[in-house]
C-alpha positions in Angstrom: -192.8 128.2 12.1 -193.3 124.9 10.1 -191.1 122.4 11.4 -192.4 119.6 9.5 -191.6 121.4 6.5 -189.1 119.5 4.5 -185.9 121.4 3.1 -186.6 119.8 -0.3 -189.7 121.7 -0.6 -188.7 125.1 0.9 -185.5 124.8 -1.9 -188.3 124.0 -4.8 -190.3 126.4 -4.3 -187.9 129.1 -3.8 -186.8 127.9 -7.1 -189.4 128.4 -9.0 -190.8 131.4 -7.8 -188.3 133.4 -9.8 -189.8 132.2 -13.4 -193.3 132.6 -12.1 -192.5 136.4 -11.3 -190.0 137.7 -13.8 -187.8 140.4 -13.1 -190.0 143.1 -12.5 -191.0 144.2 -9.2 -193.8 143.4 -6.9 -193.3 145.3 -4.3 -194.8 148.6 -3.4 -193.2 151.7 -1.6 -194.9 151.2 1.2 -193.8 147.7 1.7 -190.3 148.5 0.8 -190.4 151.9 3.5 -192.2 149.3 5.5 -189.3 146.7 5.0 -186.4 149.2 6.0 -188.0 150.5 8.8 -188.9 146.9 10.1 -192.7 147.3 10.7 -194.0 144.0 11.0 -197.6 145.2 10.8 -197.5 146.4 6.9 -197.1 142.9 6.3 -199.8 140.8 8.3 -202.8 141.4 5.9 -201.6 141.6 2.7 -202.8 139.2 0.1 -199.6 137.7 -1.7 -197.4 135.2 -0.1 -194.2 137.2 1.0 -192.3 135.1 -0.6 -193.6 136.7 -3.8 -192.5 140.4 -2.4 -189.5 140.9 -3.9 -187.4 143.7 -5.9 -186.2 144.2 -9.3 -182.9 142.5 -8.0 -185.2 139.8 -6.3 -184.6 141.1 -3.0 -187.1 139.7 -0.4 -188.6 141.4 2.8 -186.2 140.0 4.4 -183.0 141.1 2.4 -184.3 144.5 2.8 -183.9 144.5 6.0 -181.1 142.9 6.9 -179.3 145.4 4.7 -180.8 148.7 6.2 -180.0 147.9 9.6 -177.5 150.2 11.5 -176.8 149.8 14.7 -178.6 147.4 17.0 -181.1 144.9 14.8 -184.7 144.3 15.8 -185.0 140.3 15.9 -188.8 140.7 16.8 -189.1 141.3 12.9 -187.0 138.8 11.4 -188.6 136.1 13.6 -192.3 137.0 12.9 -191.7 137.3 9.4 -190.3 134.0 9.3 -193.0 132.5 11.5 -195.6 134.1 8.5 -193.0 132.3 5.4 -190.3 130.4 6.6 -189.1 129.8 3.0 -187.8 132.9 2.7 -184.6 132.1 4.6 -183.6 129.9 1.9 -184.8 132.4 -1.0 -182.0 134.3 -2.9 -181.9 137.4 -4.5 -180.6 137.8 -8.3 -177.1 137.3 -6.8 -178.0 134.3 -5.6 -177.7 135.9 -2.0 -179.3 134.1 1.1 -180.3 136.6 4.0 -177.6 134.8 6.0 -174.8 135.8 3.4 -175.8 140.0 3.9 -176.5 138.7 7.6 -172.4 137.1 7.8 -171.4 140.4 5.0 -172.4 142.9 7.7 -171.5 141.1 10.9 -174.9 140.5 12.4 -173.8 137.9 14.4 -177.2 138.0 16.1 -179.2 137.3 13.4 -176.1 134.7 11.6 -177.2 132.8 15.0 -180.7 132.7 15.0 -180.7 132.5 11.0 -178.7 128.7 12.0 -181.0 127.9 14.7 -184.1 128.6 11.9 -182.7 126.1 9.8 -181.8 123.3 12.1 -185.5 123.7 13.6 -186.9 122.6 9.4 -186.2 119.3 10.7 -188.1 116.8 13.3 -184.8 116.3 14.4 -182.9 119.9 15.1 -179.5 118.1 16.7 -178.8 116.5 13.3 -177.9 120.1 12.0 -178.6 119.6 8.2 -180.2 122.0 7.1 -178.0 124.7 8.7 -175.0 122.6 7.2 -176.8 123.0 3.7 -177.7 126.5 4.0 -173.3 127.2 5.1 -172.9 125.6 1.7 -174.9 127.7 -0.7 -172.8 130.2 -2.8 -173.3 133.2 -4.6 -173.1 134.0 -8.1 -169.2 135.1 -7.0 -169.3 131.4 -5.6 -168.9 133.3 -1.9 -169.9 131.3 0.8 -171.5 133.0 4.4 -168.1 132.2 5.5 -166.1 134.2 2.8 -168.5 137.0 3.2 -167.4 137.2 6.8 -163.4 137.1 6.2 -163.8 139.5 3.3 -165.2 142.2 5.7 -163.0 141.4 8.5 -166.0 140.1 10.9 -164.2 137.4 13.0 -166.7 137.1 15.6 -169.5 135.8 12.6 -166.2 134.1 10.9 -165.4 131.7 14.2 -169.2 131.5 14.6 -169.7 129.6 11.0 -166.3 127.8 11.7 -168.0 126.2 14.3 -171.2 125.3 13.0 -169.5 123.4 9.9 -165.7 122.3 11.1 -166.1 119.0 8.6 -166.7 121.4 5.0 -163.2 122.2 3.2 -165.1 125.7 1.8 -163.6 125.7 -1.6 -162.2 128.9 -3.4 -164.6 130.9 -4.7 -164.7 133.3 -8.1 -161.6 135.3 -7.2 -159.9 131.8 -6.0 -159.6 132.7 -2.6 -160.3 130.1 0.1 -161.6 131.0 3.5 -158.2 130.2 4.8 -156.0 131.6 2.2 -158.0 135.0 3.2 -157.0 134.6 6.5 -153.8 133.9 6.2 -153.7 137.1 3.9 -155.1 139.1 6.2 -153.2 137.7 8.6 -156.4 137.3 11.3 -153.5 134.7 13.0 -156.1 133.7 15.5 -158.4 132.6 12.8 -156.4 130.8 11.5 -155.1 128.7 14.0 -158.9 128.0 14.7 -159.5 127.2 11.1 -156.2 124.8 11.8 -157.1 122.8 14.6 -160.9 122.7 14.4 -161.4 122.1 10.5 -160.8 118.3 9.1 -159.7 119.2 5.9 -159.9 123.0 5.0 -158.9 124.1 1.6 -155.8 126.1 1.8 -155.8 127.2 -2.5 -155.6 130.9 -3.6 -155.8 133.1 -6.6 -152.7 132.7 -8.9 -152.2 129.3 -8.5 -151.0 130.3 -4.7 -151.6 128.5 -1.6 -151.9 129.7 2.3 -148.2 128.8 2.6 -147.4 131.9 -0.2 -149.6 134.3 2.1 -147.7 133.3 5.3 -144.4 133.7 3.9 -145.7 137.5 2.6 -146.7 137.8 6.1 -143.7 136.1 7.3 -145.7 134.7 10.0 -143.3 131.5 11.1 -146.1 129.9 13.7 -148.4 130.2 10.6 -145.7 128.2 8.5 -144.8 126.0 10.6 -148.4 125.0 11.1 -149.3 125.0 7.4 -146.3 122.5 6.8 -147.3 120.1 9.5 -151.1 120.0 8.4 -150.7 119.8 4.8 -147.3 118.3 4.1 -145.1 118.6 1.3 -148.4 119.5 -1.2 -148.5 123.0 0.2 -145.2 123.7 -1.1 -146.2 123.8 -4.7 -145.4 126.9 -7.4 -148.0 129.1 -8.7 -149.0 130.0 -11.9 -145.3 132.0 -12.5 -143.6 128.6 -11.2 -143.0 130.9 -7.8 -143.0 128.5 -4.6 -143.2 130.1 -1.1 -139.6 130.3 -1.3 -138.9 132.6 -4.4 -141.3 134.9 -2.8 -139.1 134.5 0.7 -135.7 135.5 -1.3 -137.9 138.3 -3.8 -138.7 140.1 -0.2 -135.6 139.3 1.4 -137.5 138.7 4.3 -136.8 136.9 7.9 -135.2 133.8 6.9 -136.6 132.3 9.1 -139.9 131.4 7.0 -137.2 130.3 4.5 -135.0 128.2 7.3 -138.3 126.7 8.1 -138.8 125.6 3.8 -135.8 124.0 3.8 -135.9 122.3 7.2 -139.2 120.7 5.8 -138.3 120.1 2.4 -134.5 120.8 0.7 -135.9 119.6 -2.5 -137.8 123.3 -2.9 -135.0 124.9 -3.1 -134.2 123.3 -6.7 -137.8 124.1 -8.1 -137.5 126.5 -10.9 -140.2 129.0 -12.7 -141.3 129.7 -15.7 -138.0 131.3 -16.9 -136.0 128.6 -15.1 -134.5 130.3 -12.2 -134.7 129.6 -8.7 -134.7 130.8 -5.5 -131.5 131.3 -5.4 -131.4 133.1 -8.4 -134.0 135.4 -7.2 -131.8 136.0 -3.9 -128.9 137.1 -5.6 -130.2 139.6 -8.0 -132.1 141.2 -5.2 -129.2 141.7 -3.1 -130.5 139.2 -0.2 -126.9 138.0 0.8 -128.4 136.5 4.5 -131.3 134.8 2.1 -128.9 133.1 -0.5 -125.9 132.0 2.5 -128.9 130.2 4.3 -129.8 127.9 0.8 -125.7 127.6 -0.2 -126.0 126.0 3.5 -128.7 124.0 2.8 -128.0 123.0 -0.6 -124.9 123.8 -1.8 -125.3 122.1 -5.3 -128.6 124.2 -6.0 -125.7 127.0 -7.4 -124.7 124.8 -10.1 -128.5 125.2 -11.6 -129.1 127.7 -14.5 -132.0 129.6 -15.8 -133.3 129.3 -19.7 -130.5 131.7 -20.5 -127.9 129.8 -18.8 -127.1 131.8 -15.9 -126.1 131.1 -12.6 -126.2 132.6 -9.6 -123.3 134.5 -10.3 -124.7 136.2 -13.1 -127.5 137.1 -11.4 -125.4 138.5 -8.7 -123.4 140.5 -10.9 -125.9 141.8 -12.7 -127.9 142.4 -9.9 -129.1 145.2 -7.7 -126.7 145.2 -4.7 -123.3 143.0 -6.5 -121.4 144.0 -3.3 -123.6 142.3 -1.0 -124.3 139.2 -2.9 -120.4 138.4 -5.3 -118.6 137.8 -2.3 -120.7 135.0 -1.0 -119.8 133.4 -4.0 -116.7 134.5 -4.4 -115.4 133.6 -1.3 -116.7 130.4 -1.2 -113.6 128.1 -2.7 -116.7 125.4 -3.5 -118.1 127.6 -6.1 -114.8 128.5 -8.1 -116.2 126.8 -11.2 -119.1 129.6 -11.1 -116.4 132.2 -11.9 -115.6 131.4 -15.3 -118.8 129.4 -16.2 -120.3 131.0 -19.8 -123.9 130.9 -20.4 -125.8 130.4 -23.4 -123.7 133.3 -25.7 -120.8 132.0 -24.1 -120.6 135.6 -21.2 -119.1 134.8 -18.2 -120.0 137.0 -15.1 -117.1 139.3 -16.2 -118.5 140.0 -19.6 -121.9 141.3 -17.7 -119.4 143.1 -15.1 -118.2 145.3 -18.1 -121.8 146.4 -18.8 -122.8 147.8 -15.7 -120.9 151.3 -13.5 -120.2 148.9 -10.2 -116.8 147.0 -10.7 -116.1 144.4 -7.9 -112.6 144.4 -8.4 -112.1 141.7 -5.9 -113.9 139.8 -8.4 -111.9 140.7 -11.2 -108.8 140.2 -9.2 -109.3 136.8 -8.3 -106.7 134.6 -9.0 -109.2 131.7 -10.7 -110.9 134.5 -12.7 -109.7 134.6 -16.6 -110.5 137.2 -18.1 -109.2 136.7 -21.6 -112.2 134.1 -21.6 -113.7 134.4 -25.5 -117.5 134.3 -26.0 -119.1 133.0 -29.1 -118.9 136.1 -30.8 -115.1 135.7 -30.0 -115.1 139.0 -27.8 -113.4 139.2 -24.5 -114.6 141.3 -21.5 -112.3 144.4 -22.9 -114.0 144.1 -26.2 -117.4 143.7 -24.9 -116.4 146.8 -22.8 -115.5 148.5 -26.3 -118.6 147.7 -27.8 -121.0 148.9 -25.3 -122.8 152.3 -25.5 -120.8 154.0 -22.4 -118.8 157.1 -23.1 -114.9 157.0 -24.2 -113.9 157.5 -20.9 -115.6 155.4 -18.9 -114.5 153.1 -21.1 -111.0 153.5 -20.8 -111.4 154.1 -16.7 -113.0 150.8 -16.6 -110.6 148.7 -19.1 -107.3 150.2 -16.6 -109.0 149.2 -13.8 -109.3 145.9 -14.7 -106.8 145.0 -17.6 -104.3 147.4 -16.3 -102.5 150.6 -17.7 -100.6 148.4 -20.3 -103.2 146.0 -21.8 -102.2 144.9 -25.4 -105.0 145.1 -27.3 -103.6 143.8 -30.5 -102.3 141.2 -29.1 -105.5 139.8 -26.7 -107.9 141.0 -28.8 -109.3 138.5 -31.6 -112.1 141.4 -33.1 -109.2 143.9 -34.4 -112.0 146.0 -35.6 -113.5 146.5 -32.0 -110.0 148.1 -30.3 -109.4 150.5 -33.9 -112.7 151.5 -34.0 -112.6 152.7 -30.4 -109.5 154.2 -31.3 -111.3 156.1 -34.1 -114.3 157.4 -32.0 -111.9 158.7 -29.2 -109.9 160.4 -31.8 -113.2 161.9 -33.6 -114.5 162.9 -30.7 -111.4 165.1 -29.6 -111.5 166.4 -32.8 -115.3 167.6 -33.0 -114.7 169.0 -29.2 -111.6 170.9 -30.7 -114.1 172.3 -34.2 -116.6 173.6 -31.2 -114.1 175.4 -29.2 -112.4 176.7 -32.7 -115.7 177.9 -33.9 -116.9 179.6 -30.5 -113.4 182.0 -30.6 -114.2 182.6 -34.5 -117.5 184.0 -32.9 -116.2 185.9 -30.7 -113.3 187.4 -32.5 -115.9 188.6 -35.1 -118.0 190.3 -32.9 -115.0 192.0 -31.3 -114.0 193.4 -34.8 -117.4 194.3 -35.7 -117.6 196.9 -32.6 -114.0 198.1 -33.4 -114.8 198.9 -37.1 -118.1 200.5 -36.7 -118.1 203.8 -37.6 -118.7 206.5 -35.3 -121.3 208.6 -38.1 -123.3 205.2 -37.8 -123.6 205.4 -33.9 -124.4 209.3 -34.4 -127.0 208.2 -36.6 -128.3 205.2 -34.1 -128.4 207.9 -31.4 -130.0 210.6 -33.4 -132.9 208.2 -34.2 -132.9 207.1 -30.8 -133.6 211.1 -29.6 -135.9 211.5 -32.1 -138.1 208.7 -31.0 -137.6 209.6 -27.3 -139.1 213.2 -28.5 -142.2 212.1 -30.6 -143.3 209.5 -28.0 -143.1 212.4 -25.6 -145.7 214.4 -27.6 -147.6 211.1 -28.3 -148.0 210.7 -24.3 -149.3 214.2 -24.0 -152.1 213.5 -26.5 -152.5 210.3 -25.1 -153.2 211.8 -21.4 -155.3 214.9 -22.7 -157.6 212.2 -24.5 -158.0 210.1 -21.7 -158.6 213.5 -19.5 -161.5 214.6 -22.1 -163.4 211.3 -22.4 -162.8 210.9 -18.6 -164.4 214.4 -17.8 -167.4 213.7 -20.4 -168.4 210.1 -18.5 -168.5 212.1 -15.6 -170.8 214.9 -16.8 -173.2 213.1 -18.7 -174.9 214.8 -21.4 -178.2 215.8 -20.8 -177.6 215.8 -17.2 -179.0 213.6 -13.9 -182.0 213.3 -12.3 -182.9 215.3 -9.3 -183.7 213.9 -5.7 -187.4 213.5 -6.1 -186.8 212.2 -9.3 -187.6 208.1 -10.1 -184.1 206.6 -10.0 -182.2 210.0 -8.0 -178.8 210.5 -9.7 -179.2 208.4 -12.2 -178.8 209.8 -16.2 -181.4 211.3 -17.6 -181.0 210.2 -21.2 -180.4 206.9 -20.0 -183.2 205.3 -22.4 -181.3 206.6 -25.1 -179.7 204.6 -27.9 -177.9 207.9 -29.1 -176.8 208.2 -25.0 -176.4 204.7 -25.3 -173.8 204.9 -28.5 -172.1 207.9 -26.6 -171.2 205.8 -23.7 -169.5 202.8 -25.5 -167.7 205.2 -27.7 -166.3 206.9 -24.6 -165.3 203.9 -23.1 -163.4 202.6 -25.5 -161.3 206.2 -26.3 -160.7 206.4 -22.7 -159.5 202.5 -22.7 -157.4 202.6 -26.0 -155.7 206.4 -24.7 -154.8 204.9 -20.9 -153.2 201.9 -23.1 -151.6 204.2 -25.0 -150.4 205.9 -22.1 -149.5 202.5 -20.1 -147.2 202.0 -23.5 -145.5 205.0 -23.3 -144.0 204.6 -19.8 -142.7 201.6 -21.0 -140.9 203.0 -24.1 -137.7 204.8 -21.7 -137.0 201.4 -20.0 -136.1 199.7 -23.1 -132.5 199.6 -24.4 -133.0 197.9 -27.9 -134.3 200.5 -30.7 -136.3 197.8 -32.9 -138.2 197.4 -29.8 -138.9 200.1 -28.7 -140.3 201.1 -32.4 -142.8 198.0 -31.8 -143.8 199.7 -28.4 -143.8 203.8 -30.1 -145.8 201.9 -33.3 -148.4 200.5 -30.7 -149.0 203.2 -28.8 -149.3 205.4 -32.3 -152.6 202.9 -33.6 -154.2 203.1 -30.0 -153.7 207.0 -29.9 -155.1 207.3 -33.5 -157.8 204.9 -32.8 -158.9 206.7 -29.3 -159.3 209.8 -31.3 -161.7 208.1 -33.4 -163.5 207.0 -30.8 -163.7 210.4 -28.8 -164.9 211.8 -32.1 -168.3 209.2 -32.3 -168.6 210.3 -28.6 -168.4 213.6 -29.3 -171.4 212.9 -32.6 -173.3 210.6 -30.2 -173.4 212.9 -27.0 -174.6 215.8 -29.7 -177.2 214.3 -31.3 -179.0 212.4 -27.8 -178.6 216.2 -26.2 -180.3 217.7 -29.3 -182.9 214.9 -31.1 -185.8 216.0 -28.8 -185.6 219.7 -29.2 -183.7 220.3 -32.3 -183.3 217.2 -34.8 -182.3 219.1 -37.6 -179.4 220.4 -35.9 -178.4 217.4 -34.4 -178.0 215.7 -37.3 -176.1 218.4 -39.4 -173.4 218.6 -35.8 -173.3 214.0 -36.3 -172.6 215.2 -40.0 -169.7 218.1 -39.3 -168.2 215.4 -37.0 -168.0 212.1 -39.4 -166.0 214.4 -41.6 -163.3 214.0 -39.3 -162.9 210.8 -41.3 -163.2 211.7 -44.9 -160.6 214.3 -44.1 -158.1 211.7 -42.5 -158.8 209.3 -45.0 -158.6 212.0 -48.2 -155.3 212.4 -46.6 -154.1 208.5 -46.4 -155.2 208.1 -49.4 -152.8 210.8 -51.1 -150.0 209.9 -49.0 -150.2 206.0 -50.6 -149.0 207.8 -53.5 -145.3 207.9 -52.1 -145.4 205.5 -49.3 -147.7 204.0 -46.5 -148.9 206.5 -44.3 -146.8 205.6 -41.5 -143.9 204.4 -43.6 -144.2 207.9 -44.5 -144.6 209.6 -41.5 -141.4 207.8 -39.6 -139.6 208.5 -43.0 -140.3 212.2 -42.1 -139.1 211.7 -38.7 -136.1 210.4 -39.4 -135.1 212.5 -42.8 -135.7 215.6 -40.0 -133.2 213.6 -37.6 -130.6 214.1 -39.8 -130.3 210.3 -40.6 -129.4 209.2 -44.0 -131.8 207.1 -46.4 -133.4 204.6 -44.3 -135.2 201.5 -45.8 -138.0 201.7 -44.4 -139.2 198.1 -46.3 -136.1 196.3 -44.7 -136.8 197.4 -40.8 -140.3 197.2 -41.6 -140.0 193.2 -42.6 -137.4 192.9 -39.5 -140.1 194.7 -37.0 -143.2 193.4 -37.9 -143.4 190.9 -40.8 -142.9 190.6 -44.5 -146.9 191.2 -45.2 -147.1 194.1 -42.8 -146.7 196.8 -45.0 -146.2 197.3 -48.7 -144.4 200.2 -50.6 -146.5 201.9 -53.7 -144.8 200.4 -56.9 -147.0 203.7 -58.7 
């Protein structure tokens, strides 16, 4: 390698190589293979200057490598490749990537060491250390140092390793503004950061958020971490973030050890009257968590910090009330004779904690009990707690459960009440809704009164008739099943003889049809199929028919099975025509035809007879009129339980 090489004009020309090359690539398949695989050889004769050898991403020979390693690296490559062009341990890729940031990224520590060494050897005089200083220092397009790559992939060894080499750089944030000791805090590598601690002058201790260290400690609730944080950095650590949190709202949102907390305070009582963005503090954030062991260590510390409100003029009392655990958070206030004035102190709309009580399901009676609590306080709607109760959206009698338990069973309301309106109206409501409960349960009997006199009066002709037509259907879907079952025996029975016969054993295809080239054989099959598949539905349908109790469905079911029946007689009959003519074409055409001919006027008889039969009625309207004039039964509209069964547009009756 080059030592007199100066590190001014290794960064130049690394510089400029990219706008002498472009973006596209100059290296081959070969070289890159060549590259992965770390064969030193592909790369002595070539003509270019290596540094030239890059990717589409400007990845050099030696980022290549360095990347595809897994497991144990080969530093016979990296070293002769440098000896050939030393520049290329300064050259970066389109990400503005050194070798010795993929080097830190995948915990080489190997090559991070003799990557340093490399550097510090640029100059005549290697102890001065530089050049490896200036190489620690070059960011990425993410502004990542070496030494952020390492944290960020948990590599600790490579981490201490660059700690050491440059203990005088603070390492600001990068992109994301994490510093490399705000990641380690936040990884909580504790030993990491105790090095970073006591070896680094002045480390930068910012995060992302507007956060510092101290906030990732607290998280962690790491107290050594704390403690040391405070004593390095001083009272400047303590700031908020971007939400106006300090270490200490995040210490009472967790509830966490107080000791991190105890520790705040100790150091500086004055965080514990810094307020966010919405102007509440610590405190505040305590005691609507429910952390009563939080907020009784700052009332110790700073007593006064209760008398602080937020934007909308709350205290902690109204956070407490309002809060997710009251019970565990009131009576530290409420015990405390200090804070009595928090009892009846109004906020902005002029609510005291007892109007907020009111809206929520937990009453602390102890609270409302209190001897110093008034709760005929006013707010500047003029409404008390009972009339803030009144108006709220709970039901009538949680209402009137909540105003006994706390006004008691003989609260005047026209006397303590300045809103008139709010105690009549609630008188109103309760009394309407009695009155719509009582409607419901009048209605209901009505109902069923009704339908009790409806079964007394019903005639017993009009159950004869209901059971005559119930007969009468049992019988016709009992002849419809037998048609149904001697269908689907005949077109079964024809599948399995095959017209024309099967081939014999010395045949081509043994057992196979022989008219199976056939488009009239062909025709036969698909018309036999689907009359055996419509009659076993039609069969399927009628076992269901006996099972069900109501008659209009059961005359959906009959109905159903009636079409598939008709239709899997049409279809037996183009089997039947089919099967004829592919028998009969080769040896007598003429008669197949005139048998295809004699069958199709299966349906010019059936539709002749439809067709005279509209005359009166439908066909079926017709036919179940029949069945039911037969019964016995007297006129029965057919239109009527035709719209009920199946639709308006269904069927229409013959006006001619």
């Amino acid at each position: 390698m080059d030592s007199h090489r100066s590190i001014e004009d290794l960064a130049s020309s690394n510089a400029n190589q990219p706008n002498q090359i472009g973006m596209s690539s100059s290296m081959t398949r070969v070289l890159y293979n060549a590259a992965v695989a770390g064969e030193i050889n592909a790369f002595k004769n070539i003509e270019k200057p290596l540094y030239h050898l890059f990717t589409v991403t400007k990845n050099t020979v030696l980022h290549i490598y360095i990347t595809a390693i897994d497991g144990e690296s080969k530093m016979v490559f990296i070293k002769e490749i440098l000896d050939e062009c030393p520049s290329l341990l300064w050259q970066t890729n389109s990400k503005n990537e050194t070798p010795l940031h993929l080097a830190a990224r995948y915990g080489h520590i190997e090559i991070v060491s003799f990557l340093i060494e490399c550097a510090k050897n640029l100059y005549q005089d290697p102890e001065s250390g530089e050049a490896a200083r200036e190489m620690l220092w070059i960011t990425t397009q993410e502004k990542d140092t070496a030494l952020h790559e390492a944290l960020s992939n948990s590599h600790l060894e490579v981490a201490t390793l660059l700690i050491k080499e440059n203990p005088n750089y603070s390492y600001f944030a990068n992109g994301a503004g994490e510093t490399p000791l705000y990641i380690a805090v936040e990884r909580n590598f504790r030993d990491l950061v105790l090095d970073i601690l006591n070896k680094c002058q002045s480390p930068a201790y910012g995060g992302p958020l507007g956060r510092t260290a101290l906030h990732a400690a607290v998280l962690r609730d790491e107290t050594e971490i704390v403690s040391k944080l405070l004593e390095k950095f001083g009272v400047q650590i303590t700031k908020a973030d971007h939400n106006g949190w300090t270490p200490l709202h995040l210490a009472a949102y967790l509830g966490i050890n107080c000791q991190s907390a105890k520790l705040l305070l100790e150091f500086d009582e004055q965080i514990a009257y810094m307020r966010d963005i919405e102007g509440r503090t610590a405190l505040h954030i305590a005691a609507y968590w429910g952390h009563g062991d939080l907020m009784a260590g700052i009332i110790s510390s700073c007593p006064d910090c209760c008398e602080l409100v937020d934007k909308r003029g709350w205290n902690a009392l109204h956070f407490a009330i309002s809060g997710k655990y009251p019970s565990r958070t009131v009576p530290i206030i409420r015990d405390n004779s200090s804070l009595s004035n928090l009892l009846n102190e109004k906020d902005l709309d002029g609510n005291t904690a007892l109007h907020l009580q009111s809206l929520f399901e937990d009453i602390e009676e102890d609270l409302m009990n209190h001897p110093k609590v008034n709760r005929m306080v006013y707010n500047k709607q003029n409404l008390n707690a009972c009339d803030w109760v009144l108006a709220s959206e709970k039901s009538q009698g949680k209402k009137m459960e909540y105003i006994k338990r706390v006004f008691g069973e003989k609260y005047d309301f026209s006397a303590c009440s300045r809103v008139l309106m709010a105690w009549h109206e609630f008188e109103r409501s309760v009394k309407r809704e009695e009155e719509e409960t009582c409607e419901m349960k009048r209605k209901e009997e009505e109902v069923k009164e009704k339908k009790k006199e409806k079964e007394k009066e019903e005639p017993e002709e009009v159950k004869k008739e209901e059971k005559n037509k119930k007969e009468l259907l049992d019988k016709t879907a009992q002849t419809n099943l037998v048609l149904a079952t001697l269908c689907t025996t005949v077109t079964f029975a024809a599948a399995i003889t095959m017209p024309g016969g099967f081939v014999g054993g010395e045949g081509l295809h043994p057992g196979s049809a022989v008219l199976r080239h056939s488009a009239a054989f062909k025709a036969f099959i698909i018309f036999d199929t689907i009359s055996f598949v419509l009659s076993s539905a039609a069969m399927v349908t009628h076992l269901v028919i006996p099972w069900l109790n109501d008659f209009e469905t059961s005359f959906r079911y009959f109905y159903l099975a009636w079409l598939l029946i008709v239709s899997a007689t049409s279809g037996m009959v183009l089997a039947f025509a089919t099967g004829i003519y592919a028998v009969l074409a080769q040896s007598s055409s003429g008669l197949a035809i005139a048998s295809c001919i004699i069958c199709l006027t299966y349906f010019l008889i059936a539709g002749i007879m439809t067709l005279r039969c509209r005359k009166h009625v439908s066909f079926t309207g017709m036919f179940f009129k029949h069945l039911f004039a037969r019964a016995g039964c007297k006129e029965f509209d057919i239109e009527a339980a035709r719209t009920r069964l199946f639709g308006r547009q269904t069927f229409m009756m013959n006006d001619n």
